[in-house]
ZADO-1210 file (C-alpha; in nm, 4 decimals, padded with zeros to 6 digits):
<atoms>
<atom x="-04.9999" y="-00.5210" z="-01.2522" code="UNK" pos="1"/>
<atom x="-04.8519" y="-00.2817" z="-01.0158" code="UNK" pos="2"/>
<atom x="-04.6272" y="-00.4563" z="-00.7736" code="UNK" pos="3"/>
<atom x="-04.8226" y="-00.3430" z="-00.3793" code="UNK" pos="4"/>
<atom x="-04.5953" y="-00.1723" z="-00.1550" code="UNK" pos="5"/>
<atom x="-04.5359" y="-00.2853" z="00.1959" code="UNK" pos="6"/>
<atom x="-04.6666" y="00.0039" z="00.4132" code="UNK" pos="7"/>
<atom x="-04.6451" y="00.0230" z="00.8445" code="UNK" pos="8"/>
<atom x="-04.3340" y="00.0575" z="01.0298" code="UNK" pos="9"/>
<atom x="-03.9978" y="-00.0532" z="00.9365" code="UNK" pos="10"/>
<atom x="-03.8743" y="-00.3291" z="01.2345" code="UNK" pos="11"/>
<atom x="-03.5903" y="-00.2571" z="01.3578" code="UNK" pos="12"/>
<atom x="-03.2715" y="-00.4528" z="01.3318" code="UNK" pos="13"/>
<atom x="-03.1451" y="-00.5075" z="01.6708" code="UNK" pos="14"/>
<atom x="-02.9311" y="-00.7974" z="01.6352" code="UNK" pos="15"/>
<atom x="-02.7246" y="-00.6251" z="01.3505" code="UNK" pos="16"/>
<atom x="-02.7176" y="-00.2850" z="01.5330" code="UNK" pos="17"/>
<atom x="-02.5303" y="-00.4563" z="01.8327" code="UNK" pos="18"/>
<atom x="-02.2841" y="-00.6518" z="01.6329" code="UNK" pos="19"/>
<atom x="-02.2293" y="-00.3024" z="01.4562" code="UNK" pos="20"/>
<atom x="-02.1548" y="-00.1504" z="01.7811" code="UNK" pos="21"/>
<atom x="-01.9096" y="-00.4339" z="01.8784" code="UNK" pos="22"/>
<atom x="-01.7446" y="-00.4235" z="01.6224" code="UNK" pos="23"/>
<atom x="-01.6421" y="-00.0618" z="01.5936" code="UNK" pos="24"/>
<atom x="-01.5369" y="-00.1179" z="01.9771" code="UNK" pos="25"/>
<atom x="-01.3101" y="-00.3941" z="01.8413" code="UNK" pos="26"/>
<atom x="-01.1809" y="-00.1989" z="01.5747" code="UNK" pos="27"/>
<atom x="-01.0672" y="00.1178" z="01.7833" code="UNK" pos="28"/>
<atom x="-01.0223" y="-00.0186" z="02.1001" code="UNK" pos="29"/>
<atom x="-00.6172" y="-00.0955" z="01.9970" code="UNK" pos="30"/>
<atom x="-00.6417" y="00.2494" z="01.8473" code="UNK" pos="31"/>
<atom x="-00.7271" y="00.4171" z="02.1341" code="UNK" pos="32"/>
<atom x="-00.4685" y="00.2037" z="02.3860" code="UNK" pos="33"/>
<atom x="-00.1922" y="00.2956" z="02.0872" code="UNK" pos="34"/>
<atom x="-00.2279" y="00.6802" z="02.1321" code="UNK" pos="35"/>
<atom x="-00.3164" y="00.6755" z="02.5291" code="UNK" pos="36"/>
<atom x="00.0130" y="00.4628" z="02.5982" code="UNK" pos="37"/>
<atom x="00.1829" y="00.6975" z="02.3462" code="UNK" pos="38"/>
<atom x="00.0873" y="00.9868" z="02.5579" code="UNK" pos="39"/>
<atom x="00.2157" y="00.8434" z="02.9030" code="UNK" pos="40"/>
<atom x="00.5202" y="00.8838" z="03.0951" code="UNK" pos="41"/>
<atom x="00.7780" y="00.5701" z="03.1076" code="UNK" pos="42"/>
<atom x="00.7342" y="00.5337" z="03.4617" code="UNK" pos="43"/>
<atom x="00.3631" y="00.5229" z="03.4748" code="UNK" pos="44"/>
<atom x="00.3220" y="00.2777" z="03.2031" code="UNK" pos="45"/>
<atom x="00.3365" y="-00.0338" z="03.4209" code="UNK" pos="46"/>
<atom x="00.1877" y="00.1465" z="03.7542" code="UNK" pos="47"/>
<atom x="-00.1508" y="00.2525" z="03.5590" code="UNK" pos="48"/>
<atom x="-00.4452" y="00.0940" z="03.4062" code="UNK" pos="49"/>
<atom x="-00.3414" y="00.0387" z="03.0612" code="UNK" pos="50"/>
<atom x="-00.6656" y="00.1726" z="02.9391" code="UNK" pos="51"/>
<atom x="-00.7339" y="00.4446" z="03.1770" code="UNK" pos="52"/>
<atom x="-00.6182" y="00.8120" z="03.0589" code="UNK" pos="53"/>
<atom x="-00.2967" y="00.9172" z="03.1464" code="UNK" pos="54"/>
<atom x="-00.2888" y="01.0850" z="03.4583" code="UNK" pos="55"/>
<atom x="00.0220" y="01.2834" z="03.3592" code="UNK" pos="56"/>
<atom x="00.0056" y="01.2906" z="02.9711" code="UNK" pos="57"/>
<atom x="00.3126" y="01.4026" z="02.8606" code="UNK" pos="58"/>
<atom x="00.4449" y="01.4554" z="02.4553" code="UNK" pos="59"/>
<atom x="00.8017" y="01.3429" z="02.5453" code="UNK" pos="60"/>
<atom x="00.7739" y="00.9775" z="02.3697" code="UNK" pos="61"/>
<atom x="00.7032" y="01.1911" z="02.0511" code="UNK" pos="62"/>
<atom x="01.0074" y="01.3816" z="02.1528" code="UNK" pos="63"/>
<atom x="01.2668" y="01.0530" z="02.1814" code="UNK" pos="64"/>
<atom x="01.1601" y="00.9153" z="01.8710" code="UNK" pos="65"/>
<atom x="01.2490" y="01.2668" z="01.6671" code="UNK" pos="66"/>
<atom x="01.5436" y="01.2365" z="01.8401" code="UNK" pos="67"/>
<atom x="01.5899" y="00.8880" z="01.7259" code="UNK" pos="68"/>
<atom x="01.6282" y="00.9886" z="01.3882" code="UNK" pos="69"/>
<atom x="01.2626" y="00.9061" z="01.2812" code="UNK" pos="70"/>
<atom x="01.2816" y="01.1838" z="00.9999" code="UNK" pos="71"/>
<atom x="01.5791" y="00.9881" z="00.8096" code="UNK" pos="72"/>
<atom x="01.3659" y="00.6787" z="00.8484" code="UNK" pos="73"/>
<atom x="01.0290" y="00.8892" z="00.7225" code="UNK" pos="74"/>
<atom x="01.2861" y="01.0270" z="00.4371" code="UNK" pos="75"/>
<atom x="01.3947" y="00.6457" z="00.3217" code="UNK" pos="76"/>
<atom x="01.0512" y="00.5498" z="00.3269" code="UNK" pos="77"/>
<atom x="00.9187" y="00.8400" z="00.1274" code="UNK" pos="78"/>
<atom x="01.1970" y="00.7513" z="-00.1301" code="UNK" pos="79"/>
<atom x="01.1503" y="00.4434" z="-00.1486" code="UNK" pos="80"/>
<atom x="00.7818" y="00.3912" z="-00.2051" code="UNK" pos="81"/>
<atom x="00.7694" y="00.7185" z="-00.4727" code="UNK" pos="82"/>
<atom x="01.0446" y="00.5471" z="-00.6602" code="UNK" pos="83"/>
<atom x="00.8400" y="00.1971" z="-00.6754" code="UNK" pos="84"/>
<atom x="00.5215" y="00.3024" z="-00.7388" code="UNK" pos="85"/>
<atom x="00.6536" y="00.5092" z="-01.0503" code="UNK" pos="86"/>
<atom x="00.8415" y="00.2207" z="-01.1243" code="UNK" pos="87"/>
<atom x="00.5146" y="00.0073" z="-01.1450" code="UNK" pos="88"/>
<atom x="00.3305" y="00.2435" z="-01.2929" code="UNK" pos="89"/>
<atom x="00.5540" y="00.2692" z="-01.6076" code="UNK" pos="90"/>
<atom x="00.6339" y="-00.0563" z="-01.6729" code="UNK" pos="91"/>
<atom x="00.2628" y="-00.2257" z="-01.5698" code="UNK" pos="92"/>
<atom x="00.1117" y="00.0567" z="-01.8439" code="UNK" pos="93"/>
<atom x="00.3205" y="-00.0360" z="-02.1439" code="UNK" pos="94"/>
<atom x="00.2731" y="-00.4101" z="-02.0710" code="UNK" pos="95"/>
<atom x="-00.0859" y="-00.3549" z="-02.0360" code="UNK" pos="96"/>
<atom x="-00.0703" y="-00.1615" z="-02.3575" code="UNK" pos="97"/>
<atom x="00.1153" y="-00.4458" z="-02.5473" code="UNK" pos="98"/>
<atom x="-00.1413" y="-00.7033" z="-02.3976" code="UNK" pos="99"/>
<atom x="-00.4692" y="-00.5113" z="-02.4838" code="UNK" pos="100"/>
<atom x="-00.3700" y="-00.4049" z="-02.8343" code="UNK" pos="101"/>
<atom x="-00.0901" y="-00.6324" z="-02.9347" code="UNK" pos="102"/>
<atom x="-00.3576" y="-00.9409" z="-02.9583" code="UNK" pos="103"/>
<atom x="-00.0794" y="-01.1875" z="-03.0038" code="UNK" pos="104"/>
<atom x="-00.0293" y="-01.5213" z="-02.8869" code="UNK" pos="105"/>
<atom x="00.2725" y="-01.4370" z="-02.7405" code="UNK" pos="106"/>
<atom x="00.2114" y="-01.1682" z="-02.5526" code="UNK" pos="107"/>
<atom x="-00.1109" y="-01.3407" z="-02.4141" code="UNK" pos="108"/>
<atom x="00.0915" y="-01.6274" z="-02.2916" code="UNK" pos="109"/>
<atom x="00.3917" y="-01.3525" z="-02.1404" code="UNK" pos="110"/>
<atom x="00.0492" y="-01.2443" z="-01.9706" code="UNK" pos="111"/>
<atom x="-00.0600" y="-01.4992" z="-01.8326" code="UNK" pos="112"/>
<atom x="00.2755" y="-01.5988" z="-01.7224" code="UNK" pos="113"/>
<atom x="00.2914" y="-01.2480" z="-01.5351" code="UNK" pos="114"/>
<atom x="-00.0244" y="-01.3597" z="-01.3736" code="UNK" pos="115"/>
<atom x="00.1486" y="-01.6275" z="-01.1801" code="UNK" pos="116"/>
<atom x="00.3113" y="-01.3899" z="-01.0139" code="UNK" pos="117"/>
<atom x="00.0241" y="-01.3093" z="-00.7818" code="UNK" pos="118"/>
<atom x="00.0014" y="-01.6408" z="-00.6225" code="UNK" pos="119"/>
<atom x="00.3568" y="-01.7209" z="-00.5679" code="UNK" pos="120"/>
<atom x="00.4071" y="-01.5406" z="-00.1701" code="UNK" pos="121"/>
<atom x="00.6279" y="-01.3060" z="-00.1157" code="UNK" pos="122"/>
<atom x="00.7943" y="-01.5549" z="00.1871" code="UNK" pos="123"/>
<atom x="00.8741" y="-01.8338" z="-00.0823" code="UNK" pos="124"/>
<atom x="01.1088" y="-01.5888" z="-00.2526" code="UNK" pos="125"/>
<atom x="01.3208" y="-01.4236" z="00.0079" code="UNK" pos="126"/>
<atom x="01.6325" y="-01.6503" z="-00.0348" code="UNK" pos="127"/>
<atom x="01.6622" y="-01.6237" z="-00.4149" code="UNK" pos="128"/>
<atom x="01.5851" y="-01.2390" z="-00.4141" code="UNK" pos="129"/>
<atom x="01.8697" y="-01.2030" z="-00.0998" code="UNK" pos="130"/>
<atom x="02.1053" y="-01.4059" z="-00.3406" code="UNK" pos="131"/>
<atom x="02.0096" y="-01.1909" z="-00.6457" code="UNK" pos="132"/>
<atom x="02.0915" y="-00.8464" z="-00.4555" code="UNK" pos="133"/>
<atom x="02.3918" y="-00.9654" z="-00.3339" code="UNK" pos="134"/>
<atom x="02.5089" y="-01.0779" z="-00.6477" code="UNK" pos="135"/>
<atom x="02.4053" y="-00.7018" z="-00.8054" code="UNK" pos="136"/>
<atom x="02.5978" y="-00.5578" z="-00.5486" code="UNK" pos="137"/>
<atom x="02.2892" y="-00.3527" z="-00.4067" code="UNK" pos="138"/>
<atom x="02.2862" y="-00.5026" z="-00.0467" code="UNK" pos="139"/>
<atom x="02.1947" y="-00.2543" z="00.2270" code="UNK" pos="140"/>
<atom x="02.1020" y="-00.0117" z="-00.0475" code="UNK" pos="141"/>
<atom x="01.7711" y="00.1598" z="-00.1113" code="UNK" pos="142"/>
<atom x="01.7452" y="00.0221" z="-00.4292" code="UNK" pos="143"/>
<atom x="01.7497" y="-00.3460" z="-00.2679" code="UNK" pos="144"/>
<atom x="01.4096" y="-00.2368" z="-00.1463" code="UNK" pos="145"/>
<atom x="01.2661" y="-00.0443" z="-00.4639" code="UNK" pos="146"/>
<atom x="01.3544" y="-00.3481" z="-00.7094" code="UNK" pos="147"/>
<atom x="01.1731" y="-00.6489" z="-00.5059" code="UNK" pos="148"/>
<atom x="00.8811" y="-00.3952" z="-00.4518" code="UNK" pos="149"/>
<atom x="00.8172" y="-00.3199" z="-00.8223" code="UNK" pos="150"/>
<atom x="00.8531" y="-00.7088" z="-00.9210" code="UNK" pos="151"/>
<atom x="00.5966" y="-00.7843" z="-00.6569" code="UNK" pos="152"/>
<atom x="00.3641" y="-00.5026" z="-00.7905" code="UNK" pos="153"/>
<atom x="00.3600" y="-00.5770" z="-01.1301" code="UNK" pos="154"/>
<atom x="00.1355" y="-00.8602" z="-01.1999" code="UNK" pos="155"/>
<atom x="-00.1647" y="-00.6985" z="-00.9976" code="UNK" pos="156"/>
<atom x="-00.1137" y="-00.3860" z="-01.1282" code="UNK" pos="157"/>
<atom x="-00.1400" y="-00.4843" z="-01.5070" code="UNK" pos="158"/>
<atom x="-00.4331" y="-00.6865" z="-01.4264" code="UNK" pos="159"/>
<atom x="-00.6087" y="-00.3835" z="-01.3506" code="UNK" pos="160"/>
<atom x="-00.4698" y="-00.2199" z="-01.5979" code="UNK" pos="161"/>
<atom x="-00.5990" y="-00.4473" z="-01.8570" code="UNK" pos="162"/>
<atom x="-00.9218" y="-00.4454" z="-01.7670" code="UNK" pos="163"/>
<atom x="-00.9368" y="-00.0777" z="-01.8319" code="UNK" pos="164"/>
<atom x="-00.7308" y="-00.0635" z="-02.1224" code="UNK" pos="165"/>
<atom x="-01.0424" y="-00.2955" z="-02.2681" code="UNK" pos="166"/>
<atom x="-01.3267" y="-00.0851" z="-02.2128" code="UNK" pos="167"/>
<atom x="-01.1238" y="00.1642" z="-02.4392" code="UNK" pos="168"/>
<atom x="-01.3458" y="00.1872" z="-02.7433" code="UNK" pos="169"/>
<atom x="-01.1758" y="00.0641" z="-03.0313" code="UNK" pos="170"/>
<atom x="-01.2778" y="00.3185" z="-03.2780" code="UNK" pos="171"/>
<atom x="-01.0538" y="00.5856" z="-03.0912" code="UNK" pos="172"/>
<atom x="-00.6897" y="00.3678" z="-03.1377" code="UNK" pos="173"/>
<atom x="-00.8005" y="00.2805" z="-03.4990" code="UNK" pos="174"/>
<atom x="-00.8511" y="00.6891" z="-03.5068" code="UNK" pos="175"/>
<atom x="-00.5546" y="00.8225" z="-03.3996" code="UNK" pos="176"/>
<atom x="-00.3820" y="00.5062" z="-03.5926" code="UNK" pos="177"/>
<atom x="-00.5344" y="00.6703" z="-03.9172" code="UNK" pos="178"/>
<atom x="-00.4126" y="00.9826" z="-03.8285" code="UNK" pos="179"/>
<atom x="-00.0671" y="00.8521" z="-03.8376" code="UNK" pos="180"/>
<atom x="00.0243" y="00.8285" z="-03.4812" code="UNK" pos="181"/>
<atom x="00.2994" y="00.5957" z="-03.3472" code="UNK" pos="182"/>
<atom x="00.2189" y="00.3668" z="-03.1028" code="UNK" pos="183"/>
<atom x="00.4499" y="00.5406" z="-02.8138" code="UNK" pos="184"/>
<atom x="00.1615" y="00.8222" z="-02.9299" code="UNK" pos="185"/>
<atom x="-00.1272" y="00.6071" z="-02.8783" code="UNK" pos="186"/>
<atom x="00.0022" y="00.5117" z="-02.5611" code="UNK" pos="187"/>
<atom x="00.0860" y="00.8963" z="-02.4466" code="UNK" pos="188"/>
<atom x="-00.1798" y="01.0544" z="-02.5379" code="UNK" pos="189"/>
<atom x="-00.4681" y="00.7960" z="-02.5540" code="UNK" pos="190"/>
<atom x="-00.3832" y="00.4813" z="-02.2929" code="UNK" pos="191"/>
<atom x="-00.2684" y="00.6868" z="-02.0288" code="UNK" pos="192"/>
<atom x="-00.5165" y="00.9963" z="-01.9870" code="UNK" pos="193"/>
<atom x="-00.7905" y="00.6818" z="-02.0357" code="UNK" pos="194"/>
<atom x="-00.6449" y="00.4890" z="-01.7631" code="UNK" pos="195"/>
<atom x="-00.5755" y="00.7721" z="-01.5383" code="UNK" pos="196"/>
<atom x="-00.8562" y="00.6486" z="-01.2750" code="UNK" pos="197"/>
<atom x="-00.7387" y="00.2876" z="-01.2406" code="UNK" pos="198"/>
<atom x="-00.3283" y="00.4357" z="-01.2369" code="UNK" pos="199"/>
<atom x="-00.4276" y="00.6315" z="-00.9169" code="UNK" pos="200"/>
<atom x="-00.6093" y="00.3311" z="-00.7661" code="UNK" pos="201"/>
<atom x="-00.3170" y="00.1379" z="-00.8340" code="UNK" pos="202"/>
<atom x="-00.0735" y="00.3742" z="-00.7489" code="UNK" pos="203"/>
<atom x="-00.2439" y="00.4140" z="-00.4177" code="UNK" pos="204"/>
<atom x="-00.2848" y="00.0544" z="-00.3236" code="UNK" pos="205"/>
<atom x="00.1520" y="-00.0132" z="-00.3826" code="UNK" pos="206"/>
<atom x="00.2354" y="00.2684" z="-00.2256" code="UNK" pos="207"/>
<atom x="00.0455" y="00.1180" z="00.0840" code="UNK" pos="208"/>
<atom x="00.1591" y="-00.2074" z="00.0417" code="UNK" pos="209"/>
<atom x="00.5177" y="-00.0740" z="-00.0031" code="UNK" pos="210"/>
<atom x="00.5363" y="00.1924" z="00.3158" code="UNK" pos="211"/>
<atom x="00.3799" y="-00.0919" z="00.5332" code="UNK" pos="212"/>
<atom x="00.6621" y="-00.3261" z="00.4073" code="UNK" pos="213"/>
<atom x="00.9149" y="-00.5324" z="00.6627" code="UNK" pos="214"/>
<atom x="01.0100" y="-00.8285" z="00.5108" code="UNK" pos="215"/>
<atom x="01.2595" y="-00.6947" z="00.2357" code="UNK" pos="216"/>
<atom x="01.3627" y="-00.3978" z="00.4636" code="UNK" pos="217"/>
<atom x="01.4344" y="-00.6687" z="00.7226" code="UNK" pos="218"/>
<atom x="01.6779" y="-00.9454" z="00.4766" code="UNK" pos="219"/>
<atom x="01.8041" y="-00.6528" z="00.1946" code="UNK" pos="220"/>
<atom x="01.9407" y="-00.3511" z="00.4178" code="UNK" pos="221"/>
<atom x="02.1623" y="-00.3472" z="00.7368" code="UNK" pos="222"/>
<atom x="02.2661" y="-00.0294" z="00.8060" code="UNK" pos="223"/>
<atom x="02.1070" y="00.3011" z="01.0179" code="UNK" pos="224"/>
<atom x="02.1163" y="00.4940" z="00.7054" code="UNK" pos="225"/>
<atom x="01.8895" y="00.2710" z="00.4943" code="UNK" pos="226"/>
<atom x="01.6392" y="00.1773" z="00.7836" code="UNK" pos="227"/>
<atom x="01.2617" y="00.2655" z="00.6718" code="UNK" pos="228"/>
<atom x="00.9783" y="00.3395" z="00.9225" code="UNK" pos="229"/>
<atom x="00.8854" y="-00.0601" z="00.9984" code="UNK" pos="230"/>
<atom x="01.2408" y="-00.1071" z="01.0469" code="UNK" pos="231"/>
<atom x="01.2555" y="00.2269" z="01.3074" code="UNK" pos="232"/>
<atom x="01.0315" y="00.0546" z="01.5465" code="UNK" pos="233"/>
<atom x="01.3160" y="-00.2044" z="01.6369" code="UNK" pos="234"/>
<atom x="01.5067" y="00.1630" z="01.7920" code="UNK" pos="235"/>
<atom x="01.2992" y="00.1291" z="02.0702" code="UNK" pos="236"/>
<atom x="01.3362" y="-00.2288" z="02.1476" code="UNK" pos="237"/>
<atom x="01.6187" y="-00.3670" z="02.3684" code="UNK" pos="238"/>
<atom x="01.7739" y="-00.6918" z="02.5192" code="UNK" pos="239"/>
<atom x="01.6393" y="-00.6438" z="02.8307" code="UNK" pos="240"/>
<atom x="01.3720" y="-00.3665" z="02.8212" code="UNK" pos="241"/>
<atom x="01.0655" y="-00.2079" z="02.5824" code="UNK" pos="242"/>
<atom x="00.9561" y="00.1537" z="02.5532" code="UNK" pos="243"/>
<atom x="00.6610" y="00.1066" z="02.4969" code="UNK" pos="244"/>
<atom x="00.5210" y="00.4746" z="02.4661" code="UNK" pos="245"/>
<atom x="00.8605" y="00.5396" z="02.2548" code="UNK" pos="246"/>
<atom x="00.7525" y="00.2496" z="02.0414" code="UNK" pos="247"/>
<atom x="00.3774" y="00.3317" z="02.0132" code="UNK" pos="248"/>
<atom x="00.4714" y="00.7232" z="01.9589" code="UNK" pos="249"/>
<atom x="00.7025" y="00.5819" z="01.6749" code="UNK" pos="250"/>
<atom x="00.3946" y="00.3606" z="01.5143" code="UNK" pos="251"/>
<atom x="00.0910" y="00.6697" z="01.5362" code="UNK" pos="252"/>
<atom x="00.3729" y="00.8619" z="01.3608" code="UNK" pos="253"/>
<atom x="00.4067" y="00.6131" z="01.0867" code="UNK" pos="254"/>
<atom x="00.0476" y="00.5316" z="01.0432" code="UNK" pos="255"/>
<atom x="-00.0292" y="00.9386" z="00.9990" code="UNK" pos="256"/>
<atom x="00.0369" y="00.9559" z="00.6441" code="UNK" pos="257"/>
<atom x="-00.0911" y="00.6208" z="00.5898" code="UNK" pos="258"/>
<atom x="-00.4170" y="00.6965" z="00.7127" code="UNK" pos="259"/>
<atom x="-00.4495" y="01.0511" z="00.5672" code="UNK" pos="260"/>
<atom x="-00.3994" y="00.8672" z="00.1960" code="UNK" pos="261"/>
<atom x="-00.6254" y="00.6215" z="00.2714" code="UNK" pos="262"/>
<atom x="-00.9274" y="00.9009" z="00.3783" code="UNK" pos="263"/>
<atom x="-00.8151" y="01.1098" z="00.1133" code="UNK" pos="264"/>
<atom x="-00.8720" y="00.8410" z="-00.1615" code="UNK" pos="265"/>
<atom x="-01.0214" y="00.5722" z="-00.0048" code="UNK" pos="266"/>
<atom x="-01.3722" y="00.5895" z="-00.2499" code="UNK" pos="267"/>
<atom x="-01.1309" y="00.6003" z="-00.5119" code="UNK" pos="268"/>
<atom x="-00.9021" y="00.2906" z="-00.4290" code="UNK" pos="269"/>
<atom x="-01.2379" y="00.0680" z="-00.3782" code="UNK" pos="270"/>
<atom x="-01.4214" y="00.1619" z="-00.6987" code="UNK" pos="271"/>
<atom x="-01.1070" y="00.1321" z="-00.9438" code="UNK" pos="272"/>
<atom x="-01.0384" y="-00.1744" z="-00.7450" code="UNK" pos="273"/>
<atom x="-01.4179" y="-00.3254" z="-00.8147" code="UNK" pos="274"/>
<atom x="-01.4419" y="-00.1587" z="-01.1554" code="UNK" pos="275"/>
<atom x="-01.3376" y="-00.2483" z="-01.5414" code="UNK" pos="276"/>
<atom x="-01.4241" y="-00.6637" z="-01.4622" code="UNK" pos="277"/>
<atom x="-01.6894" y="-00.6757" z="-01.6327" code="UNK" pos="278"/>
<atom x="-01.5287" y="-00.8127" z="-01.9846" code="UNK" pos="279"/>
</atoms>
C-alpha cells in the first residue's frame, strides 16, 4: 500500500523563525560592538553610544597595536601551534596504529589509560606541569607552551584516530604484509594516506584549541619575547586605565585567522568529528 502524501500548504513556523532571528542578533551583536569600538577614537569611546557608529571612525587603534609589537606575538603564536599540532599528529598516528593493529592486551589497556586523559581538566594540572617545566629548565620558553599542548591533545586525537584506523579494511594490511612490507611501511604508505581526512579534522580542531590558549601562556612564560596573541591583549591593559579600542583592535586581529580556518574547513572539522563511530 502506497503510503498518501500530505498535500495543501506547508504552515509556517513562526515561533522557530523568531527564535532564529534572536538568536543570530545574540550571536553578532558582541561582534558588531567589537569592530565598531575598534574603529573609534579614544576620546569618543566613553562620550558616544557604545553601539551607535563611530562618528569619527578612525584606523589608529589598529595602528598602536602594530606598534605594540603584535607581529612578534602573531609570530610566537604561529610557532607555537604549527609545532604542536605536528607534534600531535605524529605521535597520536603511530599510537593509533599500535592500538588498531597491535590487538594486544597491553596496548588496549595503555589505551584506555590514554583515554583518561580527556576527563582530567586542564585547571587540575597547572601546578604539577609549572613544577615539571621548571624542573626541565624550559620556563618562559616556547617550548613550555608546545609540550603541555601536545599532552593535552593526545588522547582526543587518537580517539579519532582509532576510529578511522578501524574502518580500514583488513584485507589491504594483510596485503601489503604479504608483500613484505614493514610495519613503519604499512603505516607510511597505508595508515596515513587512509586517515588523511580525520588528520586534517584533527589537526584543525588543536590548532584552534592551541591559538585560543591562555592558561599555559599565562603560568609557563614571563617574558615580552615569548608572549602569544591571548597574552598581547594584557599590552593594552593598565593599573589605572583600559584602551578599549586598542584592546578590541588587538582581539579582531587575533580572531582573523581563526575565523578564516574555521570557514575554510569548517564542513570538514564537523563531519570527521561525527564520522568513523560507528564500530
Amino acid at each position: 500500500m502506497t503510503p498518501s502524501i500530505r498535500s495543501g500548504p506547508r504552515r509556517r513556523n513562526v515561533a522557530g523563525a523568531l527564535g532564529g532571528w534572536l538568536w543570530l542578533a545574540v550571536t553578532l551583536l558582541p561582534v558588531y560592538y567589537i569592530v565598531v569600538t575598534s574603529l573609534r577614537p579614544q576620546d569618543d569611546y566613553h562620550t558616544e553610544n557604545p553601539l551607535s557608529l563611530p562618528s569619527n571612525p578612525t584606523l589608529a587603534a589598529y595602528g598602536r597595536v602594530l606598534d605594540a609589537g603584535f607581529l612578534g606575538y602573531f609570530a610566537n603564536s604561529v610557532v607555537v601551534t604549527t609545532a604542536a599540532v605536528a607534534g600531535t599528529l605524529a605521535v597520536s598516528l603511530m599510537a593509533a596504529y599500535v592500538v588498531v593493529r597491535g590487538r594486544t592486551r597491553f596496548a588496549q589497556r595503555v589505551f584506555r589509560l590514554v583515554l583518561l586523559g580527556i576527563a582530567i581538566p586542564i585547571q587540575a594540572t597547572v601546578v604539577p606541569v609549572y613544577y615539571l617545566i621548571v624542573q626541565m629548565g624550559l620556563y618562559d620558553t616556547l617550548a613550555a607552551l608546545v609540550l603541555p599542548s601536545i599532552a593535552f591533545a593526545i588522547p582526543l586525537t587518537v580517539l579519532i584516530l582509532v576510529n578511522f584506523l578501524r574502518d580500514v579494511p583488513e584485507d589491504l594490511f594483510a596485503s601489503m604484509r604479504m608483500d613484505g612490507a614493514s610495519e613503519w611501511r604499512i603505516l607510511w604508505s597505508l595508515a596515513l594516506p587512509m586517515t588523511r581526512p580525520a588528520l586534517v579534522t584533527v589537526g584543525v580542531y588543536d590548532a584552534l584549541t592551541v591559538w585560543n590558549g591562555f592558561l599555559f601562556p599565562l603560568v609557563l612564560t614571563q617574558s615580552q619575547s615569548t608572549r602569544v596573541l591571548p597574552m598581547s591583549l594584557w599590552v593594552f591593559e593598565g593599573s589605572f586605565s583600559v584602551d578599549v579600542p586598542g584592546l578590541l583592535a588587538a582581539v579582531v586581529l587575533s580572531v582573523l585567522p581563526v575565523a578564516a580556518v574555521y570557514v575554510v574547513a569548517r564542513r570538514q572539522l564537523v563531519a570527521g568529528l561525527t564520522a568513523g563511530f560507528g564500530r
